[in-house]
N, C-alpha and C positions, 0 to 999 in steps of 0.2 A: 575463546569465543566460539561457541557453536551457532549454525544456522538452525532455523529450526521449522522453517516455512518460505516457501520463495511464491511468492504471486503475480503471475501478471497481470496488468491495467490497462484496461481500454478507455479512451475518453470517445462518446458518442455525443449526438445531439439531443437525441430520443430517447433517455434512460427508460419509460415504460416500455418501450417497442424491444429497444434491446432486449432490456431482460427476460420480456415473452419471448423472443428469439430464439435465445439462448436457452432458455427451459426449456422450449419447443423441440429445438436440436440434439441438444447435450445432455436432456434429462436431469440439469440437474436445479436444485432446489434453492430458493432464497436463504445465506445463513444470516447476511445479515443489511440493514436499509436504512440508512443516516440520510434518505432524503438527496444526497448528489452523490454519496456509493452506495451500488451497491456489490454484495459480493455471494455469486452464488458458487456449489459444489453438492459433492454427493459425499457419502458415506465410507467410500476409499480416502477420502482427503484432498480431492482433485478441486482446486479452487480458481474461479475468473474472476477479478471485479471490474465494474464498469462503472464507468465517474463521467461527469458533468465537465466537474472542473472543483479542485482540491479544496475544500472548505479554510484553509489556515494559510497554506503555502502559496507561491506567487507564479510557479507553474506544476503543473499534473505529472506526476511520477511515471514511468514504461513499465516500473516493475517495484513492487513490496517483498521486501527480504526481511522476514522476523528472526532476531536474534536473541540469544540468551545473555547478552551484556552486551549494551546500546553504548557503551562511554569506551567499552573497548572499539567497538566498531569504530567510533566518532575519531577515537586514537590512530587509527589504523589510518582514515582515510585522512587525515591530517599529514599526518607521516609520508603518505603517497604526494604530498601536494596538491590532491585534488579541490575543486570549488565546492563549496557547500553555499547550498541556495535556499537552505529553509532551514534557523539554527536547531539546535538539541531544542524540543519542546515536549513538556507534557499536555497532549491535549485533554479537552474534557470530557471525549468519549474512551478512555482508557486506555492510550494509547501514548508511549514515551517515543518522540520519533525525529530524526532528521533527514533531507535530500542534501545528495551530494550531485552533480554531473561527472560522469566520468571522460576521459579523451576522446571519446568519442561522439561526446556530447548528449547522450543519455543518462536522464533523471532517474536514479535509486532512490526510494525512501527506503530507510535504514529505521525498522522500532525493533520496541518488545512491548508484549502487554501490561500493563497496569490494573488497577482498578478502573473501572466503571461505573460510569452513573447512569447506564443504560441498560 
């Protein structure tokens, strides 16, 4: 299993105010807007998203870590004995994903991409 994107997640209250913010600051661009994320970056690959609050899961992740084998991950983090707080799911904006907490009590979501209907 390789990583292949690691992201951090802000949860705000203001999602339009943020995201002007953040544009405003960081220069960098909307890639993409599901309405409670969104996720902007620039052309290096430099990525923030900033959420509401997680459309599927039961709480908001600290940080998005894209992997190239989602079921190895899931193995891994089983094996550690860690809690998993959102199961293995395909959601339906193209995204295969689970949260785990780790000991420390920060939320990873663990995906890979799928298909899209967006």
């Amino acid at each position: 299993m390789q990583v292949q994107r690691v992201v951090p997640n802000l949860v705000v209250a203001d999602l339009p105010r943020a995201v002007s913010e953040h544009r405003e600051v960081l220069g960098f661009e909307v890639l993409m807007d599901h309405g409670w994320i969104v996720t902007l970056g620039d052309a290096a690959g430099h990525q923030l998203s900033l959420m509401t609050a997680d459309a599927s899961a039961p709480v908001p992740p600290a940080v998005s870590v894209f992997v190239d084998d989602v079921e190895e991950a899931l193995r891994r983090v089983r094996a550690a004995g860690l809690q998993i707080v959102h199961p293995l799911t395909d959601e339906p904006w193209g995204v295969t994903r689970f949260f785990y907490r780790d000991s420390q009590g920060s939320v990873i979501n663990v995906g890979t991409h799928t298909s899209s209907r967006f």
